[in-house]
mmCIF file as gemmi writes it, N, C-alpha and C atoms, coordinates in Angstrom:
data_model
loop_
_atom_site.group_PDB
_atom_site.id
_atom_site.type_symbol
_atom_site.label_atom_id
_atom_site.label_alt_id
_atom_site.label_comp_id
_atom_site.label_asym_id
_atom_site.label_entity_id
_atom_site.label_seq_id
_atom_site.pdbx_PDB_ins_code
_atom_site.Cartn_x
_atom_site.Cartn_y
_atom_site.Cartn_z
_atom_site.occupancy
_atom_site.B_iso_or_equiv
_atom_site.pdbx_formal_charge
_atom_site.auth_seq_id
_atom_site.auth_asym_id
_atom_site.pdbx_PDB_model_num
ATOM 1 N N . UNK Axp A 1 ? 74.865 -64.585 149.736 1 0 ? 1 A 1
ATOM 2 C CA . UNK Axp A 1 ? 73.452 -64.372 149.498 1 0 ? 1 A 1
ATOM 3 C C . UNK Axp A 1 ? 72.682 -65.515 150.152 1 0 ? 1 A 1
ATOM 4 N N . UNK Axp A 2 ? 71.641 -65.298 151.088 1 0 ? 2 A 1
ATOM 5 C CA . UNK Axp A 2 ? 71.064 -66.129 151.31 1 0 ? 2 A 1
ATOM 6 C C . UNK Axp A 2 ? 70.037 -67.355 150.881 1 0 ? 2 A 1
ATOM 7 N N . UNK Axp A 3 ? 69.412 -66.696 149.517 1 0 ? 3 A 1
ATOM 8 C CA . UNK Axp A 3 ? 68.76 -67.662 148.736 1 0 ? 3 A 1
ATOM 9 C C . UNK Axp A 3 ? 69.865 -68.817 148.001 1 0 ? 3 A 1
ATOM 10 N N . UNK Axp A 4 ? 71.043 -68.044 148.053 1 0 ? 4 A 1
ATOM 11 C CA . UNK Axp A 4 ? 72.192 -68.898 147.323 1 0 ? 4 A 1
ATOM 12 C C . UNK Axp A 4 ? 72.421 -70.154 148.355 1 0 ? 4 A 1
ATOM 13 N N . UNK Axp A 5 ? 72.508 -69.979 149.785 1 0 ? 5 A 1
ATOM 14 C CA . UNK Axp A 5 ? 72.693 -70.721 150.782 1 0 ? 5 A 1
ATOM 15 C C . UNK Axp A 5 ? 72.043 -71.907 150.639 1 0 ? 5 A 1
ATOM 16 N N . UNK Axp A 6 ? 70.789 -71.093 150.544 1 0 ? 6 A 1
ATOM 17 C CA . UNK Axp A 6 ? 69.327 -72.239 150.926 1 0 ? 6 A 1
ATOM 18 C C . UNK Axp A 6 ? 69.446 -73.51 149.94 1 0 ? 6 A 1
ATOM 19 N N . UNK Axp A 7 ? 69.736 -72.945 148.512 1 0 ? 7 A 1
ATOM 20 C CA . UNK Axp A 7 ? 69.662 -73.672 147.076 1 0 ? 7 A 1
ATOM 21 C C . UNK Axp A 7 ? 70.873 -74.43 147.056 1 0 ? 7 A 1
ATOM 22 N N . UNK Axp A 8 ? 71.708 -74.424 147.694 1 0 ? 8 A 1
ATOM 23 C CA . UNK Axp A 8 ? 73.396 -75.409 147.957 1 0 ? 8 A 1
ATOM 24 C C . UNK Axp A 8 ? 72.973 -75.989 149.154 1 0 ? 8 A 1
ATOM 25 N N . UNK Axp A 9 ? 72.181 -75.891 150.394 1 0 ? 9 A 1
ATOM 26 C CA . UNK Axp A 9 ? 71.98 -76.87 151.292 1 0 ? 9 A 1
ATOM 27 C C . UNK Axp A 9 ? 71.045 -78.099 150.657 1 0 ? 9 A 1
ATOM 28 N N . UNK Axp A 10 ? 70.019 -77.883 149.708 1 0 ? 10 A 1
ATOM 29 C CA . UNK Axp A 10 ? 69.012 -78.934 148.944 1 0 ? 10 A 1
ATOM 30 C C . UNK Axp A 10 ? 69.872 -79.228 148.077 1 0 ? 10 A 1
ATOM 31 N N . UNK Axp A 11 ? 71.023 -78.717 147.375 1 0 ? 11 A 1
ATOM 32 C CA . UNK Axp A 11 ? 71.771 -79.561 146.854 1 0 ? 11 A 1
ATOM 33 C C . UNK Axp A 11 ? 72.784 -80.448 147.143 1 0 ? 11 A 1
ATOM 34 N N . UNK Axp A 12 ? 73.05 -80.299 148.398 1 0 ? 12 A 1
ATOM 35 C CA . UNK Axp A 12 ? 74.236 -80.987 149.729 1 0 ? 12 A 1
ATOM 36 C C . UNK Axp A 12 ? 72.731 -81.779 150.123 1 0 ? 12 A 1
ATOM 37 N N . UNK Axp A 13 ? 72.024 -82.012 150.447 1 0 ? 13 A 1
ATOM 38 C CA . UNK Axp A 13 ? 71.351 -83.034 150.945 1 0 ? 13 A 1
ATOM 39 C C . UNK Axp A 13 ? 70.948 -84.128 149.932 1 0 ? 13 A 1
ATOM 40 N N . UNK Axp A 14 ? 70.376 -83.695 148.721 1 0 ? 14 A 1
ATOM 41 C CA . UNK Axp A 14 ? 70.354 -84.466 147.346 1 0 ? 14 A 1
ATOM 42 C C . UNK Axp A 14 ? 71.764 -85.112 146.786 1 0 ? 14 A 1
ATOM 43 N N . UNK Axp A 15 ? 72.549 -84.744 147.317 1 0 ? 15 A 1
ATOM 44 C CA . UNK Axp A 15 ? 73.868 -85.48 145.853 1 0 ? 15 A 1
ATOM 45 C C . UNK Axp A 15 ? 74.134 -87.225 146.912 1 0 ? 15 A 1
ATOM 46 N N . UNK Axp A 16 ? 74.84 -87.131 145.697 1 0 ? 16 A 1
ATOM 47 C CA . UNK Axp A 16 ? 75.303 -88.517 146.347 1 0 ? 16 A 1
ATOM 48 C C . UNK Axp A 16 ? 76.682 -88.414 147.08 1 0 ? 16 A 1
ATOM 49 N N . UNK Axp A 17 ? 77.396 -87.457 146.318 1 0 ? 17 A 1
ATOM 50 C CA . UNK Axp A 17 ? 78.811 -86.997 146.804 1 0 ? 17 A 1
ATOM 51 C C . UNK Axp A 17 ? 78.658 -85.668 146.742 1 0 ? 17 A 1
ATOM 52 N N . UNK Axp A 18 ? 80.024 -84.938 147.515 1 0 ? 18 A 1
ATOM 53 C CA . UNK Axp A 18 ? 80.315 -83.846 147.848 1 0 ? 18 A 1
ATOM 54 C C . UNK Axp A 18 ? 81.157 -83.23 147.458 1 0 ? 18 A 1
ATOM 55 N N . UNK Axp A 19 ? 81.465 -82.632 147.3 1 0 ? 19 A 1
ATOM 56 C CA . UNK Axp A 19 ? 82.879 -82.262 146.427 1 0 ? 19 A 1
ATOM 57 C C . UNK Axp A 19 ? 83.173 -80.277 146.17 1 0 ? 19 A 1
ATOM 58 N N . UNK Axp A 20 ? 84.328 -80.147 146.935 1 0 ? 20 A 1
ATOM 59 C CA . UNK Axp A 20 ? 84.702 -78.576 147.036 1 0 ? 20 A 1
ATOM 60 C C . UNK Axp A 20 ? 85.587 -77.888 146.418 1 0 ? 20 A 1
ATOM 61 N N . UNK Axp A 21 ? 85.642 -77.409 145.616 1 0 ? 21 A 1
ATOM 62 C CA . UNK Axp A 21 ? 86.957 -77.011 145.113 1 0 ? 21 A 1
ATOM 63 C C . UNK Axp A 21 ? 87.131 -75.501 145.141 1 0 ? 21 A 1
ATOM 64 N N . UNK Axp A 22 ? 88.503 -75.273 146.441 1 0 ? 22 A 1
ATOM 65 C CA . UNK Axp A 22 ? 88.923 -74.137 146.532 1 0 ? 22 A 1
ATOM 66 C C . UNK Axp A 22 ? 90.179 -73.808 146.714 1 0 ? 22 A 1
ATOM 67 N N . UNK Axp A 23 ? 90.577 -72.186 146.119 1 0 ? 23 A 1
ATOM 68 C CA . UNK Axp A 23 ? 92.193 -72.381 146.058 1 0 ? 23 A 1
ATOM 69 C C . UNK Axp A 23 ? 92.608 -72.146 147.989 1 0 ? 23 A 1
ATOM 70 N N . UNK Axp A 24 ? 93.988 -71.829 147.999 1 0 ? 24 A 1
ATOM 71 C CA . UNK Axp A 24 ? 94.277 -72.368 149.321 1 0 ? 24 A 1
ATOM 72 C C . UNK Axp A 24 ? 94.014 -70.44 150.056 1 0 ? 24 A 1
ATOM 73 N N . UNK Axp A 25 ? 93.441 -69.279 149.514 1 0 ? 25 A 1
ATOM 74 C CA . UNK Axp A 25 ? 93.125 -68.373 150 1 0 ? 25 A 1
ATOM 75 C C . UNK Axp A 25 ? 91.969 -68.228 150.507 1 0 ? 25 A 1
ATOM 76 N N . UNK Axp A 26 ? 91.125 -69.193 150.748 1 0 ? 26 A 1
ATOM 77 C CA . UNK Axp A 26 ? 89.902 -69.364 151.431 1 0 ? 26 A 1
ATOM 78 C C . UNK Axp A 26 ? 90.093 -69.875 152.741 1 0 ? 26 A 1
ATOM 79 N N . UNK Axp A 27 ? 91.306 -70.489 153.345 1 0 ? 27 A 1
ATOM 80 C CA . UNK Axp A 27 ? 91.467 -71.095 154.414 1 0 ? 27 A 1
ATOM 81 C C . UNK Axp A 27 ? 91.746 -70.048 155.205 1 0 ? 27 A 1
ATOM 82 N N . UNK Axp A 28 ? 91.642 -69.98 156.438 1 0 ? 28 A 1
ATOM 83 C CA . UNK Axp A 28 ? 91.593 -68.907 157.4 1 0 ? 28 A 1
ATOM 84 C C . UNK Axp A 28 ? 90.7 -67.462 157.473 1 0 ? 28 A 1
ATOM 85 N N . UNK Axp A 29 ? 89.606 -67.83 156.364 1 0 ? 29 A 1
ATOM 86 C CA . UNK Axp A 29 ? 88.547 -66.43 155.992 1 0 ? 29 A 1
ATOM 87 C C . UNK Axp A 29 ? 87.331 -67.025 156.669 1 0 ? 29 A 1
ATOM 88 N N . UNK Axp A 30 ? 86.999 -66.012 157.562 1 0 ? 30 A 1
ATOM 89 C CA . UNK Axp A 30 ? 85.824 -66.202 157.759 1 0 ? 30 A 1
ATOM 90 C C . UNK Axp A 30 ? 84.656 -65.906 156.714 1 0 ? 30 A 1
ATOM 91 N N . UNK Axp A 31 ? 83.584 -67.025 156.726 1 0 ? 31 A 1
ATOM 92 C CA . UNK Axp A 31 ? 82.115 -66.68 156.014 1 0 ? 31 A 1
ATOM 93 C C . UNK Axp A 31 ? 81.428 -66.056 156.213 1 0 ? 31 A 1
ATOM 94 N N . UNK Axp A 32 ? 80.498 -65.034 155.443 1 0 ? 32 A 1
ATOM 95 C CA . UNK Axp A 32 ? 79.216 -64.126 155.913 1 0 ? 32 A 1
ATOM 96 C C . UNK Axp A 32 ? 78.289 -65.538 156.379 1 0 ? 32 A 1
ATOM 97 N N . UNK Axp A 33 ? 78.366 -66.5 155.489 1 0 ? 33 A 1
ATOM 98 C CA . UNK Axp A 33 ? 77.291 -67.178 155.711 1 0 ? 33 A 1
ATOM 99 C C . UNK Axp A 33 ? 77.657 -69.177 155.568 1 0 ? 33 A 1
ATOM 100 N N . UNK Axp A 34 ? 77.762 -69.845 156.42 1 0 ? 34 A 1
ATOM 101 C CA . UNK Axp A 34 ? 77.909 -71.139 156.458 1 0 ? 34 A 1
ATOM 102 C C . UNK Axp A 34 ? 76.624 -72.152 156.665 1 0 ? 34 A 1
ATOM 103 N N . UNK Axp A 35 ? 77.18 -73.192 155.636 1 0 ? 35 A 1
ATOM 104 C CA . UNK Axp A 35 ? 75.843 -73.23 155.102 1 0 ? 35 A 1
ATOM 105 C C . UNK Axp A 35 ? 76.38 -75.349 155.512 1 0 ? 35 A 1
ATOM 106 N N . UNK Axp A 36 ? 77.49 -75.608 156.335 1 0 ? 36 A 1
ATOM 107 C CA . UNK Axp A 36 ? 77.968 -76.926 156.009 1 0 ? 36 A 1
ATOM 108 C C . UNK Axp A 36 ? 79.433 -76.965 157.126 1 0 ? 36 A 1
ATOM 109 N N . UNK Axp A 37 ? 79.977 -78.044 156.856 1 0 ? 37 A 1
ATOM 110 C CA . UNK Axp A 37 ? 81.444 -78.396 157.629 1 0 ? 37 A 1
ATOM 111 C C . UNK Axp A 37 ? 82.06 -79.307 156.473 1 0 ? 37 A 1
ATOM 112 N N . UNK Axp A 38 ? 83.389 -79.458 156.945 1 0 ? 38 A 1
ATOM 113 C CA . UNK Axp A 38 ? 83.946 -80.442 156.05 1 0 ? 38 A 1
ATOM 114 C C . UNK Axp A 38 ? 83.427 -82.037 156.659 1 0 ? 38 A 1
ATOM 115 N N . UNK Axp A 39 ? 82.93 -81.823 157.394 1 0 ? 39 A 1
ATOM 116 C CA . UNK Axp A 39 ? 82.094 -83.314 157.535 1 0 ? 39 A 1
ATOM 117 C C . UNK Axp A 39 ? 81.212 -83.451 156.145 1 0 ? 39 A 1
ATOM 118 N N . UNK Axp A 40 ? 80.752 -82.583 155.823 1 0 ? 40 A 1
ATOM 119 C CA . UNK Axp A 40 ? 79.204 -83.055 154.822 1 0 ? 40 A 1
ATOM 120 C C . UNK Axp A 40 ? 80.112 -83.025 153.356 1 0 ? 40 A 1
ATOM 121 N N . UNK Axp A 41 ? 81.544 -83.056 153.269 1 0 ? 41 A 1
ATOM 122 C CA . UNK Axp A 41 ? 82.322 -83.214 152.05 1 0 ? 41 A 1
ATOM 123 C C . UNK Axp A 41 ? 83.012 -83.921 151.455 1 0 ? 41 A 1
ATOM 124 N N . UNK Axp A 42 ? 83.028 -84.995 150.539 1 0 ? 42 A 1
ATOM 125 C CA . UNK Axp A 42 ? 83.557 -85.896 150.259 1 0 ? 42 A 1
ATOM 126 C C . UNK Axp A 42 ? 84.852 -85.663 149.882 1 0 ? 42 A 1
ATOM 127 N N . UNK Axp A 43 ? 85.182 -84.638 149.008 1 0 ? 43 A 1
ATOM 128 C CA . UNK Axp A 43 ? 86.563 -84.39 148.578 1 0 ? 43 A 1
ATOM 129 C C . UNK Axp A 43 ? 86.585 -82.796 148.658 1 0 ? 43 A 1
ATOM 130 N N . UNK Axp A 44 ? 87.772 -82.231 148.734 1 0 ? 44 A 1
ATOM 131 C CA . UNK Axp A 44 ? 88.406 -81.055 148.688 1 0 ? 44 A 1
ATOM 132 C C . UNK Axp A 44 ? 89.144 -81.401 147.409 1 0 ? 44 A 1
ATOM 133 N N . UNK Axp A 45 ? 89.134 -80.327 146.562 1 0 ? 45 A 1
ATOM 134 C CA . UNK Axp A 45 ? 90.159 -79.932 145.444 1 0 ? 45 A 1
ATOM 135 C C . UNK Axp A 45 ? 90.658 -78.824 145.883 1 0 ? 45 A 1
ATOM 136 N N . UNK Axp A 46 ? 92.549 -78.525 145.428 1 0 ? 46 A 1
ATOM 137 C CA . UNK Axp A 46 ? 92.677 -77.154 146.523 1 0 ? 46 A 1
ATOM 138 C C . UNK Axp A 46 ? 93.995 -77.127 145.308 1 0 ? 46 A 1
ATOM 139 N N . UNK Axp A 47 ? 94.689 -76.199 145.509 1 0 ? 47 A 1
ATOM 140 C CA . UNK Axp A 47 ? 96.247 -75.67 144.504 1 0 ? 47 A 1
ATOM 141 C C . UNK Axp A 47 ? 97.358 -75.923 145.646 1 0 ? 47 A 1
ATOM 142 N N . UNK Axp A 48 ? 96.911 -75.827 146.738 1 0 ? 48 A 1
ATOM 143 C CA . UNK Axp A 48 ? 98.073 -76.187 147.986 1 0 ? 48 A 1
ATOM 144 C C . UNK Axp A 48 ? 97.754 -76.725 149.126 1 0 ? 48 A 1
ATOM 145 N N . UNK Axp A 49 ? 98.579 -77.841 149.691 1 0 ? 49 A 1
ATOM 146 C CA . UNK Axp A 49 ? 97.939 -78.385 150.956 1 0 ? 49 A 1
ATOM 147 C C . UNK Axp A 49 ? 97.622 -77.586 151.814 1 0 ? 49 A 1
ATOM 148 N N . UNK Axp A 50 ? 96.609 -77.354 152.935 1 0 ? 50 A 1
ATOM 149 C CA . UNK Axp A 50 ? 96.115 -76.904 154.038 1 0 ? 50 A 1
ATOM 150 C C . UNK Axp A 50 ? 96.89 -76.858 154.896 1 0 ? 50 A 1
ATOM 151 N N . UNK Axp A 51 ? 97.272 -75.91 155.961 1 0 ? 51 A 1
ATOM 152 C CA . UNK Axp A 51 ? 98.107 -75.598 156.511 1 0 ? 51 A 1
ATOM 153 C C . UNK Axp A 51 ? 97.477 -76.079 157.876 1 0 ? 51 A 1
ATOM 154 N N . UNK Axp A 52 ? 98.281 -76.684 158.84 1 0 ? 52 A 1
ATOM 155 C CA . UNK Axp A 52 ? 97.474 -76.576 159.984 1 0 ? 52 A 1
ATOM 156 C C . UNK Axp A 52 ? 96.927 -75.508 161.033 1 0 ? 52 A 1
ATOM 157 N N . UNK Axp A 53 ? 95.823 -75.494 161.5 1 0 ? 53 A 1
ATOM 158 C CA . UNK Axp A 53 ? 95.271 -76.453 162.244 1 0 ? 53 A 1
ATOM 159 C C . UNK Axp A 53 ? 94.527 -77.18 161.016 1 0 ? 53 A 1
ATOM 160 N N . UNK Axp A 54 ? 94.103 -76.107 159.696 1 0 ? 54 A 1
ATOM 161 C CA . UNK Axp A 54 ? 93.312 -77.253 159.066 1 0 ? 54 A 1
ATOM 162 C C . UNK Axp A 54 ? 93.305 -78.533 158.356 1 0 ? 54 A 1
ATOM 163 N N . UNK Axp A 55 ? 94.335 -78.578 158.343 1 0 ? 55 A 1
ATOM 164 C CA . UNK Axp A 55 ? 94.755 -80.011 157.593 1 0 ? 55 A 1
ATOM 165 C C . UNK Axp A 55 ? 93.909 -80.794 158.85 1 0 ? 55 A 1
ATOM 166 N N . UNK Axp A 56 ? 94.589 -80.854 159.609 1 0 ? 56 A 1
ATOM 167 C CA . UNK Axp A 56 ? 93.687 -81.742 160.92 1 0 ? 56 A 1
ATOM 168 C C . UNK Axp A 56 ? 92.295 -81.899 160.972 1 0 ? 56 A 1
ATOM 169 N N . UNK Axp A 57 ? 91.704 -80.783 160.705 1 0 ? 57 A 1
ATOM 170 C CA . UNK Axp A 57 ? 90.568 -80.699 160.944 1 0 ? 57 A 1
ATOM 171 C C . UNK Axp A 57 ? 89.338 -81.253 159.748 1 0 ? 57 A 1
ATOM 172 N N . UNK Axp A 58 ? 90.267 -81.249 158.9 1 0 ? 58 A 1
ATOM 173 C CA . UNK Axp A 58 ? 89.461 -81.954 157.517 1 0 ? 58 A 1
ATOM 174 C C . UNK Axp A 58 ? 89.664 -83.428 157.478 1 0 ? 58 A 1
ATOM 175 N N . UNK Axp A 59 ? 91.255 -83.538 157.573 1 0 ? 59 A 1
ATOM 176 C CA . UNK Axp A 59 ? 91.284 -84.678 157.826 1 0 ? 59 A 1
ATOM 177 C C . UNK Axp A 59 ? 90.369 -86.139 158.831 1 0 ? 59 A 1
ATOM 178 N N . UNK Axp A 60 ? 90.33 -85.165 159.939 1 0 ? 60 A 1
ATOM 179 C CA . UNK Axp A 60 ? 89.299 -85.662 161.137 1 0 ? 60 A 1
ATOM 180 C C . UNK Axp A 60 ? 88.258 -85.706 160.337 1 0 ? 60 A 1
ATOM 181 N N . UNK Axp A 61 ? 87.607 -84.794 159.774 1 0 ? 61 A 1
ATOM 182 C CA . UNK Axp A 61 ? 86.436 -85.223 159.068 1 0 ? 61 A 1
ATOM 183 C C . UNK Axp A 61 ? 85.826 -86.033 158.135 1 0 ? 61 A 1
ATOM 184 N N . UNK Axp A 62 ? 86.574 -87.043 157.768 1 0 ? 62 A 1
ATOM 185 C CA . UNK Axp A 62 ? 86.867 -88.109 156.827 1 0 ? 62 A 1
ATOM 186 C C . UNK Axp A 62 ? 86.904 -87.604 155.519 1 0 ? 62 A 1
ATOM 187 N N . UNK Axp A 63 ? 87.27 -86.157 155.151 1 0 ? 63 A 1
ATOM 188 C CA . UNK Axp A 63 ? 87.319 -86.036 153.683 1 0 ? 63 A 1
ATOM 189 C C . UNK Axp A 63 ? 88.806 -86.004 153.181 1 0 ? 63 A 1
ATOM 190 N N . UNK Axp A 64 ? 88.713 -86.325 152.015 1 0 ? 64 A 1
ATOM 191 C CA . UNK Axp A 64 ? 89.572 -86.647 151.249 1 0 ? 64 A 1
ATOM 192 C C . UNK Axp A 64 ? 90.15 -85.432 150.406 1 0 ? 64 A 1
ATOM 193 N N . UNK Axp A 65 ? 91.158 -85.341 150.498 1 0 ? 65 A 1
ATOM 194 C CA . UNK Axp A 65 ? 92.178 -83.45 149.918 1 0 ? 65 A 1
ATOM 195 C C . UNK Axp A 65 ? 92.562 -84.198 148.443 1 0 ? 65 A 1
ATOM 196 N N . UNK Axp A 66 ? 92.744 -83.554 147.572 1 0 ? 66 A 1
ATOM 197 C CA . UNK Axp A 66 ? 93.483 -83.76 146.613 1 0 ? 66 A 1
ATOM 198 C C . UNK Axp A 66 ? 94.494 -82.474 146.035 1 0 ? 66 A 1
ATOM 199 N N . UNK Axp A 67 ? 95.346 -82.375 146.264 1 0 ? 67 A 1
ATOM 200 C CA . UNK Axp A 67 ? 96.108 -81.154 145.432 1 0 ? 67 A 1
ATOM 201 C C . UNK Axp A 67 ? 96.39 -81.071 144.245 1 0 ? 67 A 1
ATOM 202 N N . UNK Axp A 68 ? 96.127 -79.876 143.331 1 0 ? 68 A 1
ATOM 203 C CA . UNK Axp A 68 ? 96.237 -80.088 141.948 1 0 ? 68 A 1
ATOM 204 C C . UNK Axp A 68 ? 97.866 -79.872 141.655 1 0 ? 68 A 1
ATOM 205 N N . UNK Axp A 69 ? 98.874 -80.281 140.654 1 0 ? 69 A 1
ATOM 206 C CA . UNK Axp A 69 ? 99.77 -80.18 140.179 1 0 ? 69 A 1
ATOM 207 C C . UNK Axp A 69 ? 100.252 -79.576 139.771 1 0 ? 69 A 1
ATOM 208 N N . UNK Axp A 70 ? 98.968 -78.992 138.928 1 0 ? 70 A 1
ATOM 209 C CA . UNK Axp A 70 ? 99.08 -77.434 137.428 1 0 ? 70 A 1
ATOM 210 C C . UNK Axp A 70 ? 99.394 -78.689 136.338 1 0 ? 70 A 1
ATOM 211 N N . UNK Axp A 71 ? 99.289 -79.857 136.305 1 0 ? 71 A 1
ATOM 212 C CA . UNK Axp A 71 ? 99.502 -80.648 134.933 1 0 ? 71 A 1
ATOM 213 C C . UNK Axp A 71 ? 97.955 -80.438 134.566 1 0 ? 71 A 1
């Protein structure tokens, strides 16, 4: 939705940090609508590491992955 877009870019310009949390079935999907890069993200939360190419590509972007455990 595009008003949804608009209202997460004023909130990506306002925070102090960034922070994403998605499981690892979002990687390789394209978006109707991009609204950012993993440049503008401080951390990734994810259930499984990123597979490459994207591991690289986040990595390059100075953000920081964390994988959850299930603890």
């Amino acid at each position: 939705d595009a008003r949804e877009t608009e209202t997460a870019k004023v909130i990506f310009r306002n925070a102090e940090r960034t922070l994403l949390v998605a499981d690892h079935s979002k990687f390789g999907r394209r978006a109707m609508i991009r609204f950012g890069s993993f440049a503008d993200i401080d951390a990734l939360y994810t259930d499984i590491s990123p597979e490459e190419p994207y591991a690289s590509a986040i990595g390059d972007q100075g953000t920081e992955v964390f994988v959850s455990t299930g603890d």
